[in-house]
N, C-alpha and C positions, 0 to 999 in steps of 0.2 A: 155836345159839339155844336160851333156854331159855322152856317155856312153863308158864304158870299153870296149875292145875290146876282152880281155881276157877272163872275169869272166861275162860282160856284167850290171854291176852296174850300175844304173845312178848317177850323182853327176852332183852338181848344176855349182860351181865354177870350173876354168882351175886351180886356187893356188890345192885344191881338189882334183882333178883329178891327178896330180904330185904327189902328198904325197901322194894316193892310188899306184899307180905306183912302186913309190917306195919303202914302206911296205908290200905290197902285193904280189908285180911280180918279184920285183927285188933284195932284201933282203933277202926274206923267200921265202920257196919253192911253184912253180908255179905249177897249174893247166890250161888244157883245157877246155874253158866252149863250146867245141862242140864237145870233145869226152873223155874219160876215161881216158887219158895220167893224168899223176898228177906226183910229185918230182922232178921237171925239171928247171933252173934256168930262169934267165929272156931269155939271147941268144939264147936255147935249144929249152924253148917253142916259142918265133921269127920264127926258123928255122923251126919249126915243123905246125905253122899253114900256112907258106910260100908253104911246101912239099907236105903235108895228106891232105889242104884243097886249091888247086889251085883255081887261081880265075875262071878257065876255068872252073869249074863245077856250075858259077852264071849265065851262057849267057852272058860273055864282060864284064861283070858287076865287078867294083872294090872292091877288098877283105877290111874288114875294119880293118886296120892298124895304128897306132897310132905312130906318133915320139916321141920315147921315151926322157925323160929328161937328160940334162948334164951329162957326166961320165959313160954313157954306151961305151961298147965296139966297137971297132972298124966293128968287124963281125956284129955286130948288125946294125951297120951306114949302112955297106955294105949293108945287105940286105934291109933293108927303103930303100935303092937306088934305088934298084933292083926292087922293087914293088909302084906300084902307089903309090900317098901320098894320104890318106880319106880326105870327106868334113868333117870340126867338127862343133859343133855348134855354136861357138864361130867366124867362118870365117864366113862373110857375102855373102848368095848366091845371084844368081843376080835375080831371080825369085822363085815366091813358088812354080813354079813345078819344079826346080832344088832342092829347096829344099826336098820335097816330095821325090822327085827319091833316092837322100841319104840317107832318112830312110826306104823307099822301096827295095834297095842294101844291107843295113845291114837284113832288116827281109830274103829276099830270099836266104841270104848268111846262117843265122842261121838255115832254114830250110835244107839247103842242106848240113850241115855238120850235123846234126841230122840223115835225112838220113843212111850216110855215116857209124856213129854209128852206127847204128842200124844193119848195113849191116858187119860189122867188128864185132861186138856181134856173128853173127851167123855163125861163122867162115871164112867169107873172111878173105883175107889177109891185114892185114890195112898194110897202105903205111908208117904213120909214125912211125917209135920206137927212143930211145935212142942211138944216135948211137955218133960216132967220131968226129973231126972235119973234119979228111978226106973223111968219110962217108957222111960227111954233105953236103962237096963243092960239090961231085959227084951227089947228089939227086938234090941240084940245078942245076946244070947243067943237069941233065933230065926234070927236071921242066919246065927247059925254053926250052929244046929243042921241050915238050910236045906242048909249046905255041907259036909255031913259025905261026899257022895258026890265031894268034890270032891281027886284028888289032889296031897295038899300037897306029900310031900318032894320030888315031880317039881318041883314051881311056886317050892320055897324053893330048890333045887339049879339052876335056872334064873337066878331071880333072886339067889343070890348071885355066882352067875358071871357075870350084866350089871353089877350094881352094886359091885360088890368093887372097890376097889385095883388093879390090877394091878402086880408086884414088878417087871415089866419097865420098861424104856427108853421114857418119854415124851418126845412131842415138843414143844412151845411154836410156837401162832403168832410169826411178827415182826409181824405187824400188829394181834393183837388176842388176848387173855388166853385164846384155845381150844388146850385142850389136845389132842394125839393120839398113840396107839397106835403109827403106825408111819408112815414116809416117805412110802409110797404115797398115805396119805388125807390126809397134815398137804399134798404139793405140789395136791393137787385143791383145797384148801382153800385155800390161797394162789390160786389159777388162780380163783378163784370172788372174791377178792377184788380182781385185777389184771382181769378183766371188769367191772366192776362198776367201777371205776376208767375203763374204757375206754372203758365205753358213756358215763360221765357227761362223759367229753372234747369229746363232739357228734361230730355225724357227719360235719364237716368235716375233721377229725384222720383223723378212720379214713379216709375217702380219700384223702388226701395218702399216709399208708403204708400198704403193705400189711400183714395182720395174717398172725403165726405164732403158733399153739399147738402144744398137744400133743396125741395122741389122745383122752386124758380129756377136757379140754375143749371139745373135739366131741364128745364122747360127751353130757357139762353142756347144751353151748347147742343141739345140736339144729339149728345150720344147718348149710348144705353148706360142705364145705371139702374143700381137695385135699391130698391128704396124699402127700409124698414118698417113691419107689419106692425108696429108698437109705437114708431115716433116719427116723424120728419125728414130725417138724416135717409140720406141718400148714398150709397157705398159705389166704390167703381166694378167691382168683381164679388160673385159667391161669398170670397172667404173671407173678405172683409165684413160682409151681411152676416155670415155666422158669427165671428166676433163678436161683434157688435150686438147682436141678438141674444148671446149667451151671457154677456156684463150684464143685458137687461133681466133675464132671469134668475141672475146670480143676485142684483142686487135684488130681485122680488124676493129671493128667497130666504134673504137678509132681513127685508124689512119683517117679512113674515114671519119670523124666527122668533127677531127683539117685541114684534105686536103680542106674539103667545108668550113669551117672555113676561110680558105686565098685563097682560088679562087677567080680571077677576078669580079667574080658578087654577090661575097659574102657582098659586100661596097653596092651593086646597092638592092639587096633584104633588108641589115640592115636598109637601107633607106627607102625601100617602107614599112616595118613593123612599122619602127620610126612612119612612115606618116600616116598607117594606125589608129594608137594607140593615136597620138594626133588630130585626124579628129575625132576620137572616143569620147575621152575626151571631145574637143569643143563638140559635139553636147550633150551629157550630161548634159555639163554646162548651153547651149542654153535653151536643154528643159524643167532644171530647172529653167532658167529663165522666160522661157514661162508659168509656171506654176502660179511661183509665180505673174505675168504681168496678167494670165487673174484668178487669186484667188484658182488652182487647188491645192498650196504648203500646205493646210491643217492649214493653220494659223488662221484658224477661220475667222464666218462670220461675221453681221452688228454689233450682241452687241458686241463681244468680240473686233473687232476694234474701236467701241463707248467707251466703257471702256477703253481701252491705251487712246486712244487719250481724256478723263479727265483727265485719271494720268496725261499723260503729261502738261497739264494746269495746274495742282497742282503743278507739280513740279517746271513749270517755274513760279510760284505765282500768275497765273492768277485766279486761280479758289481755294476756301477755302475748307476746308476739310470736314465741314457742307453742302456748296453748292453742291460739288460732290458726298456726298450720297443721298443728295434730288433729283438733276438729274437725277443723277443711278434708284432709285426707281420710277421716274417718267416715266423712259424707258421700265423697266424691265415691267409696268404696261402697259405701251401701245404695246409693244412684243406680252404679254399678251392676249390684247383683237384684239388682227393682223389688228387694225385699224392703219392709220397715222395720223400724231399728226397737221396737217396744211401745212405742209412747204414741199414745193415741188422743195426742189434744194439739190442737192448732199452738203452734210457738212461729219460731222468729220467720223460718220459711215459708208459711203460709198464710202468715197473719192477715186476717183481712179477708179471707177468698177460699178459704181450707175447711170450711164445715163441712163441705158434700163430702169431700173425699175420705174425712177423718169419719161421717158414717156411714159409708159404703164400707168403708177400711173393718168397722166396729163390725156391719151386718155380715161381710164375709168370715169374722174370727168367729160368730156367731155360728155358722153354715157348718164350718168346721167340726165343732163337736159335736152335728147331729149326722146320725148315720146313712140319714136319707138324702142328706146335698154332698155329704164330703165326698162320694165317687165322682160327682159331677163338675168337683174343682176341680181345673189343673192346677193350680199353683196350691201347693201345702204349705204355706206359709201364707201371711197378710202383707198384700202387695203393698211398695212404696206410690208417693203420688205422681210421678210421675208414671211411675209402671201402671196404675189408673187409668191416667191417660191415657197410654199406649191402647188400652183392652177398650175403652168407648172408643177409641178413634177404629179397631178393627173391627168392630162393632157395628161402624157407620158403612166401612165396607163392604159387608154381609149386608145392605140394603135396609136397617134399620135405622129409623124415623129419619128419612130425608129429609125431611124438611127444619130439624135440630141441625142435622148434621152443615146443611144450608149456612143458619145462622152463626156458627162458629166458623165459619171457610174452610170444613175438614178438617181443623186440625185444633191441638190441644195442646200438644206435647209442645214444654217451649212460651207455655202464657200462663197467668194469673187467670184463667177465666172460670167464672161461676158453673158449678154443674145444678141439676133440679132433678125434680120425678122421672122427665123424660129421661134423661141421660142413665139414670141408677136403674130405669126400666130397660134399656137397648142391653145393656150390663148383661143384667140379669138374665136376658133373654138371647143373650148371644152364649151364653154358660149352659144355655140348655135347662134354666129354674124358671117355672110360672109364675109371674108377679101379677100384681093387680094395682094398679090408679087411682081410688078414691080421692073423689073432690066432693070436698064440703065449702062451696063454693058462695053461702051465704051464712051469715048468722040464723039460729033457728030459736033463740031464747033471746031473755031479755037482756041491757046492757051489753051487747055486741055478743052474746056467749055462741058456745057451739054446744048443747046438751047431745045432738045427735050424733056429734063424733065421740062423746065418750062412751053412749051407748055403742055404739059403731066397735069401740077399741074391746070395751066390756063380752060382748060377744065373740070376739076374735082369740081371746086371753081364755076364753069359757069351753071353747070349743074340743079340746083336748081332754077335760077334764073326764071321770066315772061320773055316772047317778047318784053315789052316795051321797053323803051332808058334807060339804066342802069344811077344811079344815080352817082354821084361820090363816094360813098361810100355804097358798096354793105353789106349786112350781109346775111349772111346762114345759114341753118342748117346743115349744112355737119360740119363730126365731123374732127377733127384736123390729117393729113396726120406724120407718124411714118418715118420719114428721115434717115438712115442708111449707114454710110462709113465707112471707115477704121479708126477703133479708138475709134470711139465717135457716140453718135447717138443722134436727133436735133429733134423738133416738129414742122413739117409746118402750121400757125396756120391761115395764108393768104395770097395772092400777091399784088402787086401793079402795075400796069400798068401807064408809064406817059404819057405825049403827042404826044411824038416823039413813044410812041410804046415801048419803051425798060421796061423791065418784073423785076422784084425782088419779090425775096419770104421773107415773114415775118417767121421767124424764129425766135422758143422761146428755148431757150440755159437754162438747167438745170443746167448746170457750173456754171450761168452769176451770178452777185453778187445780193443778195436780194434786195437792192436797186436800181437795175434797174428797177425790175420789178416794185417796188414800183410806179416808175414816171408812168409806164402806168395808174393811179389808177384818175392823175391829170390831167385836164387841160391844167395847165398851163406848166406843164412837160414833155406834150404828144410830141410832135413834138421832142422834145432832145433824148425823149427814143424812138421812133419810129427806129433814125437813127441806135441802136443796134440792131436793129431789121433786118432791110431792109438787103437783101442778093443778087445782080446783080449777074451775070454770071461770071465776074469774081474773084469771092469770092468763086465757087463752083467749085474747078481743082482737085478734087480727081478723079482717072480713074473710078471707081466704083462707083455706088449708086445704094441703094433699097428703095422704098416705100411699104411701107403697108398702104393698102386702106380699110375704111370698109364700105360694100354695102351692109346692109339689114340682116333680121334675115335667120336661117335656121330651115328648117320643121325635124322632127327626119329622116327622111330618106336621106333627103339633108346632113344632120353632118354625117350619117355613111355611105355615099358615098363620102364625105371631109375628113374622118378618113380611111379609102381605101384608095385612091389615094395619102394622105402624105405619105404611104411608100417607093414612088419613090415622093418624093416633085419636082416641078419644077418651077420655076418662069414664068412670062411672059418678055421677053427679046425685050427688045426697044434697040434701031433698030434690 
């Protein structure tokens, strides 16, 4: 802004300021705007605030004088000579406390020709009147003789450094013809004009958004504002500060995100996640594999696999559509009475999953005709597989091997699931029969063999026998030995010893086709079907084996201290 020196007006523009000048001061008659003088041309009153208002009554300080526009008089050039030239606002100062000081020099200047009035009101003698030109030269010349203690080249070396050009880099308002010095004061300057803009919006606008500045402009307006722990921006309220705060964390959080993103070990962790995620997957697929492998997939148990596998002979024209309901019904009938129907080898119902049961099934037809287990059966017949199942699952409720019974979820009846040692033991021992465990639980010879399970079986076949000289063909009553490995499970049903000494167990295969079994039935076929039979040592390289033995009945108190002790079941382990 720039101000009159006369009258003391501000006006925005220097074009402004001229054209005041010259309507005002220079045209029409002048007034003092710091004391009572008034009808005086432009040169008069010049001369007059030169005389009545010395700068020597500001402390040094320069009087504010303005160069007047083209076509003023010569006297008047004169005197602008004579007296310092003012900083305007228009002239770029080199600092804002030089600026400062210039409008600090005009207020002090204003005060002390008020003064001065006030003191010429009350009858001193005012210094300046209307006088001549020759009256005029003389008063300056007292003037200056007044200021001879006054030092100049400090006040010209002042004032040529506020009012000078400066050769540096100015700046231009975009809103209005003020020029400035340097970045700092031209954005205050601009912030002085966007407030100013803001307040005349009403006060409706500025509630609706919240307001951001900058520091400066809380420095300008002087209200309270919250200014941001992280950046510059200045809020008008709380909630705008949290805002504002929260973008900046949000975008840390961003950046921080896309930085781990492309760090060095960000390739080495997507990797070990890949790896985790597809080790994942595989064992998934495994365990449903394993499910369905040992009958847990819920696919149904013996009829409902008996059933497909009719369809499917229907469908490939094996089987007539009359034949397969007669079957079916003849199934559904022996289900029914939880007898089996004769046939003691795994076929369409159980294929896959049926060895245990088919030599549980073998070792009770066994029990049967000796006269020391048959009191101890209830069922006088050989139970069907699912009627099996039924007897281990009540088995498991009598408190035998919890910890089998665990693994199956209670329950049997209704699944394809594998039985072992444990199970054929709970069996047996829910029947009120002593069984026994052996685990041959390593190889004990060369080539994977097991010599000590034949010895093992050799003594168990032996132990029934007299003193005399064993004939060539021993028979016993010992009941048929439950064979157990990885896989599959076999019926030890005799051994055979040759001359030389070397051992093979007779082994009866539930798998093996009905027609093997048949030859054993013949004479004349015996010797052919034997050789399926006979099992050397090295036929038997599985690392593992178990036997289930059965030794004699159990009194009630013997079974519920056998029901005890399966809750940590433990084998007997050879070697």
């Amino acid at each position: 802004m720039l101000t009159c020196a006369f009258c003391g007006e501000e006006i925005m523009l220097e074009e402004d300021m001229k054209t005041h000048l010259l309507l005002s001061h220079m045209e029409n008659a002048s007034r003092c705007s710091l004391c009572s003088l008034s009808g005086v041309s432009y040169d008069e009153l010049s001369f007059h605030i030169s005389s009545a208002h010395p700068e020597t009554q500001l402390g040094a300080q320069g009087p504010p004088h303005i160069t007047p526009p083209a076509g003023r008089s010569a006297a008047a050039n004169t005197q602008s000579h004579k007296t310092p030239p003012s900083c305007w606002a228009q002239d770029s100062c080199d600092t804002d406390a030089e600026a400062t000081h210039c409008s600090d020099t005009i207020d002090c200047h204003k005060q002390d020709i008020t003064s001065k009035s006030r003191a010429s009101s009350t009858g001193e003698t005012a210094t300046a009147t209307i006088q001549s030109p020759r009256r005029r030269q003389k008063a300056v010349a007292l003037s200056n003789k007044d200021n001879k203690g006054f030092k100049y080249e400090h006040s010209k070396a002042k004032q040529k450094r506020l009012c000078s050009k400066r050769e540096e880099e100015l700046f231009s308002c975009p809103m209005c013809p003020q020029v400035c010095n340097s970045c700092e004061m031209l954005q205050e300057h601009v912030e002085l004009h966007l407030q100013e803009q803001h307040s005349s919006g009403g006060s409706a606008q500025e509630a609706c958004s919240p307001a951001m500045t900058s520091p400066s402009a809380l420095r300008l307006s002087g209200e309270k504002r919250f200014e941001c722990p992280l950046c510059s921006v200045v809020c008008m309220d709380s909630s705008s500060l949290q805002e504002h705060v929260e973008l900046h964390l949000e975008h840390g959080a961003a950046v921080n995100s896309a930085a781990a993103a492309h760090s060095p070990g960000s390739d080495q962790r997507l990797a070990r996640e890949l790896q985790r995620e597809d080790e994942a997957r595989q064992e998934r697929e495994d365990f449903k594999k394993l499910q369905k492998q040992f009958g847990l997939d819920g696919g149904g148990g013996y009829s409902r696999q008996m059933e497909r596998s009719m369809e499917k002979a229907v469908a490939r024209g094996l089987l007539g559509p009359a034949e397969f309901h007669c079957k079916r019904a003849e199934m559904m009938e022996s289900l029914a009475s939880g007898l089996d129907d004769g046939r003691t080898r795994t076929q369409a119902g159980d294929t896959g999953w049926g060895c245990g049961y088919r030599n549980i099934q073998m070792l009770l037809s066994s029990l049967h005709t000796i006269d020391a287990y048959a009191p101890l059966l209830q069922e006088k017949a050989v139970p069907s597989i699912p009627r099996v199942q039924s007897m281990i699952e009540e088995a498991w409720k009598e408190g035998l091997d919890p910890h089998g019974a665990s693994h199956f979820n209670q329950r049997l009846q209704g699944t394809r699931a594998w039985i072992g040692a444990t199970e054929i033991y709970a069996l047996l021992t829910s029947l009120g029969i002593s069984a026994r465990i052996i685990d041959f639980h390593r190889p004990t010879g060369p080539d994977n063999s097991h010599p000590q399970l034949f010895d093992w079986v050799k003594q168990y076949f032996q132990s029934s026998r007299s003193g005399r000289l064993p004939p060539r063909l021993i028979q016993t009553s010992m009941p048929p030995l439950y064979l157990q490995h990885q896989g599959h499970s076999r019926s030890i049903v005799g051994l055979e010893q040759r001359r030389n000494g070397s051992l093979s167990l007779l082994l009866l295969d539930p798998a093996s086709p009905a027609s093997d079994t048949r030859r054993l039935l013949s004479r004349d076929t015996l010797p052919t079907a034997l050789k399926q039979l006979r099992k050397p040592p090295r036929n038997l390289k599985h690392t593992q084996y178990q036997l289930v033995a059965v030794q004699g009945g159990l009194s009630a108190e013997e079974k519920q201290r056998r029901i005890v002790g399966s809750r940590t079941l433990c084998a007997e382990r050879i070697p």
